[in-house]
C-alpha positions as CSV (number, residue, x, y, z in Angstrom):
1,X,0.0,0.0,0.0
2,X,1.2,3.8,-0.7
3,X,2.6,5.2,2.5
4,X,0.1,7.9,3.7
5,X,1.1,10.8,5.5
6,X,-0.3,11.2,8.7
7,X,-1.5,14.1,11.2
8,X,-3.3,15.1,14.6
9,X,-6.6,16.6,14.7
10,X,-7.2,18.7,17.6
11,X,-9.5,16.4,18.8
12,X,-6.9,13.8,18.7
13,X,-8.6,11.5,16.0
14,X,-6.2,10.5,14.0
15,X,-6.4,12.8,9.7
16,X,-4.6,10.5,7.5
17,X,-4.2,13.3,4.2
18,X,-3.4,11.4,1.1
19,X,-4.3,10.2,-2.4
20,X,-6.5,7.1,-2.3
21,X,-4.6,4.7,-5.1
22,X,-6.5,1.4,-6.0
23,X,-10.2,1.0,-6.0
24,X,-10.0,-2.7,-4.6
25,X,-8.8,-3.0,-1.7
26,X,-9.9,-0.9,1.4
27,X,-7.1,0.1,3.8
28,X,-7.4,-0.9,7.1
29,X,-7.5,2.0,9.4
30,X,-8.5,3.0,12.4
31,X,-12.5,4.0,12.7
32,X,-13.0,7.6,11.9
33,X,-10.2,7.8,9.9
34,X,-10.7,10.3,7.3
35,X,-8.9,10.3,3.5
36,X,-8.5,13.5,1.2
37,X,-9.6,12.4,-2.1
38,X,-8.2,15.3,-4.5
39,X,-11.3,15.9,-7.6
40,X,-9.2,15.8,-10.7
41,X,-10.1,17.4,-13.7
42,X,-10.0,15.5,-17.0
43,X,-8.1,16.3,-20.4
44,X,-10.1,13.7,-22.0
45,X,-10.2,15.1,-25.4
46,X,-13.6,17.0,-26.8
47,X,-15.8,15.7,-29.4
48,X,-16.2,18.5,-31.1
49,X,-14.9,22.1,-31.6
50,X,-17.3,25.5,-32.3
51,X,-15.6,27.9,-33.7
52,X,-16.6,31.4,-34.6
53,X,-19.5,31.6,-32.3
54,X,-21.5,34.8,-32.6
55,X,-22.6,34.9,-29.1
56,X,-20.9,34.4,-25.2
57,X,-22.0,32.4,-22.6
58,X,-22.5,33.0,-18.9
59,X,-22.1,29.2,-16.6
60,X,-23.8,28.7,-13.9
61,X,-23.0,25.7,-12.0
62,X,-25.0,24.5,-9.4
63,X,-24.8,21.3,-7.0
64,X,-26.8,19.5,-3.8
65,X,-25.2,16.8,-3.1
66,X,-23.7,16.4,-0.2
67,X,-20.7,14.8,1.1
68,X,-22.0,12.0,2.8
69,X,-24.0,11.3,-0.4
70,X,-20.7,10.8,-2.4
71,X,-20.6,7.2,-1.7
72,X,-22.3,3.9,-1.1
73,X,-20.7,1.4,0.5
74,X,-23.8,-0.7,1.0
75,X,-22.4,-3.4,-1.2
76,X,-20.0,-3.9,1.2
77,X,-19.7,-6.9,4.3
78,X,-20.2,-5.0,7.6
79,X,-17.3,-5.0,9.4
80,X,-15.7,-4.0,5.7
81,X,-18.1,-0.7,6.2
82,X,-16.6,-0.2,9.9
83,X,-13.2,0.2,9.2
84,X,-13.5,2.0,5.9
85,X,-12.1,5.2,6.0
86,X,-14.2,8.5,6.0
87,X,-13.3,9.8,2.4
88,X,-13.1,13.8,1.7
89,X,-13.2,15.0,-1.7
90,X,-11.9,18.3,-2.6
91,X,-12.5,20.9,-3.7
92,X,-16.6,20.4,-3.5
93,X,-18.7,19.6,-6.4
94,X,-19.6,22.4,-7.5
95,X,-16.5,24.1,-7.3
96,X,-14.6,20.8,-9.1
97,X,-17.5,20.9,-11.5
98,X,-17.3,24.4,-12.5
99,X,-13.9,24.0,-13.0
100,X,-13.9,21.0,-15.2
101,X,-17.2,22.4,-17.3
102,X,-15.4,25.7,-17.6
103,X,-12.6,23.8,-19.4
104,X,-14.4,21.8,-21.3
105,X,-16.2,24.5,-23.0
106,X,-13.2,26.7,-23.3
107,X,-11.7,23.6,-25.4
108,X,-14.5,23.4,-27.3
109,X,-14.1,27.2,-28.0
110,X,-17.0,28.6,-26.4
111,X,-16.5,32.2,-25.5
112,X,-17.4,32.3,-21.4
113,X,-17.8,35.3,-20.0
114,X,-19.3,36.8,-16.8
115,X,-22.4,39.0,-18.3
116,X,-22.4,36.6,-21.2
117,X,-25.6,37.2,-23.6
118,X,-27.1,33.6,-22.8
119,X,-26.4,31.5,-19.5
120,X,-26.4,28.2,-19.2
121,X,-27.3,26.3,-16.1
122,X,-25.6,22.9,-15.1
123,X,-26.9,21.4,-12.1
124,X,-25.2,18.5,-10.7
125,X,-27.8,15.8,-8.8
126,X,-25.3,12.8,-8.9
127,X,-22.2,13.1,-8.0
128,X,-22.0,8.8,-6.8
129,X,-18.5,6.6,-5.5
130,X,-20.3,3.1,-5.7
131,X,-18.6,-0.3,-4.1
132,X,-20.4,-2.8,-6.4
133,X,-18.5,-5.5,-4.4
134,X,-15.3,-5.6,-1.8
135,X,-13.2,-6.0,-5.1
136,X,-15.0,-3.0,-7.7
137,X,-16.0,0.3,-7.3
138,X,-17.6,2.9,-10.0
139,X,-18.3,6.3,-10.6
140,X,-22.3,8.1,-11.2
141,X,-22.7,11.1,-12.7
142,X,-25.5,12.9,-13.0
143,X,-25.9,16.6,-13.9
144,X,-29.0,18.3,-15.3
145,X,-28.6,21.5,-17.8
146,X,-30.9,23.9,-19.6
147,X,-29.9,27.3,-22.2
148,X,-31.5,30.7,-20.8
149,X,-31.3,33.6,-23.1
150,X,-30.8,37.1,-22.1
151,X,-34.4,38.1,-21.3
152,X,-35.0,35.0,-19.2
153,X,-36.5,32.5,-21.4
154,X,-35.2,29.2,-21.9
155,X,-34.0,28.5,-25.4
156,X,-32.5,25.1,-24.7
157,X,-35.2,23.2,-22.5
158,X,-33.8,21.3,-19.5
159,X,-32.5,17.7,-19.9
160,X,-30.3,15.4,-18.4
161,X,-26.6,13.9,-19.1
162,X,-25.7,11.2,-16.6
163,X,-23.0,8.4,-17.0
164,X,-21.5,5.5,-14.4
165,X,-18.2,4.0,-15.0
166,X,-16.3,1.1,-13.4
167,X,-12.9,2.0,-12.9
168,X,-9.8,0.5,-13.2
169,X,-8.3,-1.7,-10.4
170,X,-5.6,1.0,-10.2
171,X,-7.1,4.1,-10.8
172,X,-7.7,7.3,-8.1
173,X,-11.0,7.5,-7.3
174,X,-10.3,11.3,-7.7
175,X,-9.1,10.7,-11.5
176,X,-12.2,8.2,-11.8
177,X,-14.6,11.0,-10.9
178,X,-13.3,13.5,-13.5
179,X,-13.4,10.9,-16.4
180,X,-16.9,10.1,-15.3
181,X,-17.7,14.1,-15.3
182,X,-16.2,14.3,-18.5
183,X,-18.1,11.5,-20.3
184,X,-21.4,12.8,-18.7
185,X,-20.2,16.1,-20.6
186,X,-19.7,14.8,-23.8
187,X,-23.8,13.7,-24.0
188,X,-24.4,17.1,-23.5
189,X,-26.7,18.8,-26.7
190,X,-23.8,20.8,-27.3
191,X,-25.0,20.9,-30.9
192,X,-27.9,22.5,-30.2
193,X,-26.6,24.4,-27.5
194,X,-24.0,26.1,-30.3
195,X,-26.9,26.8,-32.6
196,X,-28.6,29.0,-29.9
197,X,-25.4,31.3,-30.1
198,X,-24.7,31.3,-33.8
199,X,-27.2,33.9,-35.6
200,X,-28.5,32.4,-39.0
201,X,-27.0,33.6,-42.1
202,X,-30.4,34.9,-43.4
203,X,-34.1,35.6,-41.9
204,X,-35.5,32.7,-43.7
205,X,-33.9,30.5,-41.5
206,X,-34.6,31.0,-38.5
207,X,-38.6,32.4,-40.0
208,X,-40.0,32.9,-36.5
209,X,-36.7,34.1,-34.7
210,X,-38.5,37.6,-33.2
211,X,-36.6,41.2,-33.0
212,X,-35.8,41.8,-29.5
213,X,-33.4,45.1,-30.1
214,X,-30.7,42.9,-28.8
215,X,-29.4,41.7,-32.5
216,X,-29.5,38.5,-32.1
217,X,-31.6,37.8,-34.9
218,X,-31.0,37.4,-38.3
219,X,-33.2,40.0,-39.2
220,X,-31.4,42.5,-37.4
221,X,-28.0,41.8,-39.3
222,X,-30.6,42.0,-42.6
223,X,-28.9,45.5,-44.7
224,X,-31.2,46.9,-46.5
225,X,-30.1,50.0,-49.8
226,X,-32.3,52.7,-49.5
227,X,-32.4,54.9,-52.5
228,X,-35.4,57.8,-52.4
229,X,-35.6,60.1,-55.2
230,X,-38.0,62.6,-56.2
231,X,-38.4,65.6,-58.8
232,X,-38.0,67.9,-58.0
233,X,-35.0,67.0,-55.2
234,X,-34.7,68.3,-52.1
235,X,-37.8,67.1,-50.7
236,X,-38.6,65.6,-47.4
237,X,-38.1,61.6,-46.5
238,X,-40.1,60.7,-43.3
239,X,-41.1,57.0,-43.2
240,X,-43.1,55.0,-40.6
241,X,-44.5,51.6,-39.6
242,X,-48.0,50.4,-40.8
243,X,-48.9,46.9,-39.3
244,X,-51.7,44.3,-39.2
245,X,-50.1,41.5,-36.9
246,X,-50.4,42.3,-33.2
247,X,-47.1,41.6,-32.9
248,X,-45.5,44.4,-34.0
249,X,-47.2,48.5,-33.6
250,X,-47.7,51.1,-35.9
251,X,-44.9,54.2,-35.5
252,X,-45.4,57.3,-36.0
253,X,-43.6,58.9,-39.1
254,X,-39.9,59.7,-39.1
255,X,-37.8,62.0,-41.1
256,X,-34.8,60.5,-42.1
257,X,-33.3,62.9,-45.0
258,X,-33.9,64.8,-47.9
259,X,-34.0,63.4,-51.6
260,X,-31.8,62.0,-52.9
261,X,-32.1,60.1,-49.6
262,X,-29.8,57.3,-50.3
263,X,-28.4,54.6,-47.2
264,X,-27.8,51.1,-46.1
265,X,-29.8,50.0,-42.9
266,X,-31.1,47.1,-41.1
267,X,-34.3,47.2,-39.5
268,X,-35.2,47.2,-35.8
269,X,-38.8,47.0,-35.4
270,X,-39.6,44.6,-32.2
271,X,-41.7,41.8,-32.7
272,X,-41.3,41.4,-36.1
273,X,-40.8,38.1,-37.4
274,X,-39.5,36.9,-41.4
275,X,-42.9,34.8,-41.2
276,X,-45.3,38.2,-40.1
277,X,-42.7,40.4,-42.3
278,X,-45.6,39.8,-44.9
279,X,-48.2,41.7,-42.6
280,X,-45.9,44.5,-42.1
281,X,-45.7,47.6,-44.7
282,X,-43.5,50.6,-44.7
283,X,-44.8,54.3,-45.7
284,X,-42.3,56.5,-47.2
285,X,-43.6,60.1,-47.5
286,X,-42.0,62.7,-49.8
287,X,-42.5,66.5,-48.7
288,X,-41.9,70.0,-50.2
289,X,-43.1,73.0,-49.7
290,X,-45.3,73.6,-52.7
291,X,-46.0,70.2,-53.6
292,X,-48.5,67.7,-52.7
293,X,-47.4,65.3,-50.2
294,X,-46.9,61.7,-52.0
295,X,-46.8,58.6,-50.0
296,X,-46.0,54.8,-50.9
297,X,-46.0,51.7,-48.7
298,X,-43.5,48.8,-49.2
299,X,-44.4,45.1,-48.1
300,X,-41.4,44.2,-45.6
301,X,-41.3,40.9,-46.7
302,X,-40.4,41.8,-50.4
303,X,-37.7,44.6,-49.3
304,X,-36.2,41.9,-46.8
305,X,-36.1,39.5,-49.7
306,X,-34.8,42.3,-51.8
307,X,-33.0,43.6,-49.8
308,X,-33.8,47.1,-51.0
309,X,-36.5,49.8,-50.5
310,X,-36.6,52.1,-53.8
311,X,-38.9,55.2,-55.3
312,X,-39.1,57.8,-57.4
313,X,-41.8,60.6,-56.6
314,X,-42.9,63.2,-59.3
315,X,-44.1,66.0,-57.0
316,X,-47.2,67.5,-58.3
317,X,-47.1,71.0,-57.5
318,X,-50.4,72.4,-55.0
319,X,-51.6,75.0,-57.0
């Protein structure tokens, strides 16, 4: 057996602070002897790698278990149970698995951050040494994990990634619980997870993805030419929102510029939708003094397809 290095308490009970080495034999100690198990983190090797994410992520790790819920020695004769050491893992879950989720993602090339613009919860309910006879011992993961966006919806629902492995008849129960972490890890929806923070390369594609003002949205990324004309030039451009889905409000009108009113925009009108785009019109007004006031209305859907908003007025003068 590895020597162990041994101190006082100051209640006298003997703290025996070491590294526990092989998961089948049990050393025989005195009663309320107590073994630091060190958590190690594992380099295991990601399944995949996101890169060029649009969007950071906040982690939030969470955990209940408890340290005398870390093992089950039920499995085990009686007098085996007596004399089995009192085993202390450090750090504590939650701190071990925010460390070794933290790494994983940063491997993966997820951008963490600590105001990210979507948080994702992990909550670890397992966290399980098992004997499974005097001989064999395993690991039990379990950890539970939903995607929240930055208004506080959820955009990944919750669901659950557990795993249980046997370990080797040499390994540290320490390294035994990071591989078992890990694995749980890697059935992770990371997939789906990524997708949430990548914004779709057109509005079509994500059709019901709706315009918060936080551009996140394809929509929002949407440029769209706008080239207003009129004869004569030098007349007012004022434009404004004229809705029929309750979604998204009529506006007021807004002067943007004088003809030849020419720009590149994308739109930021909240609630809209590519899918209600089609129930959404804008009114471009053209003004001078002199001149009747003209006025045409542009489906959004067409001008988001087009990508363009165009006219010519002829003014008519108000005799």
């Amino acid at each position: 057996m590895k020597s162990i290095k041994c101190i006082s308490s100051t209640f006298g009970m003997l703290v025996i602070v070491g590294m526990v080495t092989s998961c089948m034999s049990i050393p025989q100690l005195k009663p309320g002897t107590k073994l630091e198990v060190p958590l190690t983190v594992s380099n295991q090797s990601v399944p995949t790698t996101y890169r060029n994410l649009d969007k950071t992520v906040r982690l939030n790790v969470t955990s209940s278990v408890t340290e005398d819920a870390m093992y089950d020695d039920s499995n085990l004769p009686s007098k085996m149970r007596i004399l089995r050491p009192k085993y202390i893992f450090t750090p504590s879950v939650r701190d071990f698995a925010n460390d070794a989720t933290n790494s994983y993602m940063q491997r993966m090339r997820f951008d963490i951050t600590p105001d990210g613009d979507f948080r994702l919860d992990v909550d670890v309910r397992k966290f399980l040494l098992e004997w499974i006879d005097k001989e064999s011992t395993q690991c039990k993961v379990v950890i539970n994990y939903k995607l929240v966006d930055g208004t506080g919806q959820t955009v990944v629902p919750s669901s659950t990634a557990s795993t249980q492995i046997r370990l080797a008849s040499t390994e540290q129960f320490g390294m035994g619980f990071g591989r078992a972490y890990a694995e749980a890890l890697n059935k992770v929806d990371w997939d789906r997870i990524a997708k949430c923070l990548t914004i779709a390369k057109t509005a079509k594609q994500e059709a019901n993805a709706q315009v918060t003002g936080a551009g996140d949205t394809a929509l929002e990324h949407t440029v769209i030419r706008w080239y207003i004309t009129s004869t004569p030039q030098g007349a007012d451009v004022s434009w404004r929102v004229v809705s029929s889905t309750p979604d998204v409000s009529n506006t007021n009108s807004c002067f943007v510029g004088s003809t030849p009113y020419e720009t590149t925009e994308s739109f930021d009108i909240k609630g809209m939708t590519y899918n209600n785009s089609g129930n959404i019109q804008i009114e471009v007004s053209c003004e001078k003094a002199g001149y009747i006031t003209q006025r045409k209305r542009f489906n959004l859907r067409q001008a988001i397809d087009q990508k363009e908003i165009s006219a010519k007025f002829n003014l008519i003068k108000d005799e």
